[in-house]
C-alpha positions in Angstrom: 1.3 -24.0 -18.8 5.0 -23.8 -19.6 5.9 -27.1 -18.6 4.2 -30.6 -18.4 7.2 -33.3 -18.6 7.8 -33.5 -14.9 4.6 -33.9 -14.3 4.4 -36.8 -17.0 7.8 -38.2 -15.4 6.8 -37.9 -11.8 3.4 -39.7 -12.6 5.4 -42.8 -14.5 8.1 -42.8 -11.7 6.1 -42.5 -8.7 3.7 -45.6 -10.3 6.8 -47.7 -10.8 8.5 -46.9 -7.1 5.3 -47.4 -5.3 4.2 -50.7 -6.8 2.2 -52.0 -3.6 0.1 -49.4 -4.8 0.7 -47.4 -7.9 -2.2 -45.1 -7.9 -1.3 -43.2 -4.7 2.5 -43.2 -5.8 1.3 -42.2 -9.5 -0.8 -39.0 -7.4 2.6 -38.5 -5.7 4.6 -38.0 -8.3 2.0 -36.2 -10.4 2.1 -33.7 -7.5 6.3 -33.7 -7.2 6.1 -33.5 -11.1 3.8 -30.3 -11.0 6.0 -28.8 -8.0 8.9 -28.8 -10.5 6.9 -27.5 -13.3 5.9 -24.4 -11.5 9.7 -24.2 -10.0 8.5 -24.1 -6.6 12.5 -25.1 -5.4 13.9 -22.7 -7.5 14.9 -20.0 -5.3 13.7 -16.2 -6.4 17.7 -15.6 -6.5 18.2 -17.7 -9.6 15.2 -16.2 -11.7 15.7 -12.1 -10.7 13.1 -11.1 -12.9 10.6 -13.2 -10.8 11.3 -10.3 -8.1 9.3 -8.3 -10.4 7.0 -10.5 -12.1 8.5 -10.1 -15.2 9.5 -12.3 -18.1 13.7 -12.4 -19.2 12.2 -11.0 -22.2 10.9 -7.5 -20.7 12.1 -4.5 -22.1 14.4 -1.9 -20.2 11.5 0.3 -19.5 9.6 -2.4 -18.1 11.9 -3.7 -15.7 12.5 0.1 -14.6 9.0 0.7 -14.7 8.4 -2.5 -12.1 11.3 -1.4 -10.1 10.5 2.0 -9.1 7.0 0.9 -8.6 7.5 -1.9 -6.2 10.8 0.1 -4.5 8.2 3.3 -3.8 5.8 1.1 -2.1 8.4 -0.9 0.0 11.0 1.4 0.7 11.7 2.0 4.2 11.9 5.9 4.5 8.1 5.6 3.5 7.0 3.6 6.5 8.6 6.0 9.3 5.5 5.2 11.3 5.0 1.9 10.8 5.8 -0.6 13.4 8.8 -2.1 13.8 7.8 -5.8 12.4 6.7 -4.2 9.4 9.9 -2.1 8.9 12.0 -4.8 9.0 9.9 -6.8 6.5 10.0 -3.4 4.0 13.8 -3.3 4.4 14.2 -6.6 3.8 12.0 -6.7 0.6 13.8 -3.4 -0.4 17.1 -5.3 -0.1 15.7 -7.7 -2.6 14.5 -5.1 -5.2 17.4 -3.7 -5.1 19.6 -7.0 -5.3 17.4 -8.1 -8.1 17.7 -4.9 -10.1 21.8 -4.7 -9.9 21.3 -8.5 -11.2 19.5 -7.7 -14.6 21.6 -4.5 -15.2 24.7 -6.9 -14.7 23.0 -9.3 -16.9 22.2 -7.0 -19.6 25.4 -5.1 -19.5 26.8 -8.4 -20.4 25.0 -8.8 -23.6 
């Protein structure tokens, strides 16, 4: 566990704001709290290393290793026969790869 002070903070704040009854509003907020904590409203754009389930502290290799990986199973020339559904799901995911990967070479080129 990364983080735990949103939890702590929802818990306090959700007690306080629900005072008619501050163990359901403490539950609340200790389930707001934990939503932060795991960044569930932090889109995948923001964090493009999340794309590959890597950490900002993966090597080169590893983010090119994760790339081609995930890009060979989801790129569309591979699912010729697929249905269509499914094809446009691969393309989209492919566009997100893809969009992902131009992010951390822009990133690291910065350095």
């Amino acid at each position: 566990m990364k983080r735990w002070y949103g939890k702590l903070l929802g818990f306090i704040a959700g007690a306080l704001l629900l005072r008619f009854n501050p163990l359901l509003g403490a539950l609340i907020g200790l389930l707001v709290g934990h939503a932060f904590d795991a960044d569930w409203f932090r889109s995948r754009r923001a964090n493009p290393y999340a794309v590959f389930d890597l950490g900002e502290d993966a090597s080169d290799d590893e983010v090119d290793r994760a790339y081609r990986r995930l890009i060979a199973q989801y790129h569309p020339d591979r699912l010729q026969g697929a249905a269509p559904e499914l094809r446009q799901r691969a393309e989209a995911r492919a566009r997100e790869l893809n969009a992902a990967y131009d992010r951390i070479k822009t990133l690291r080129r910065k350095r």
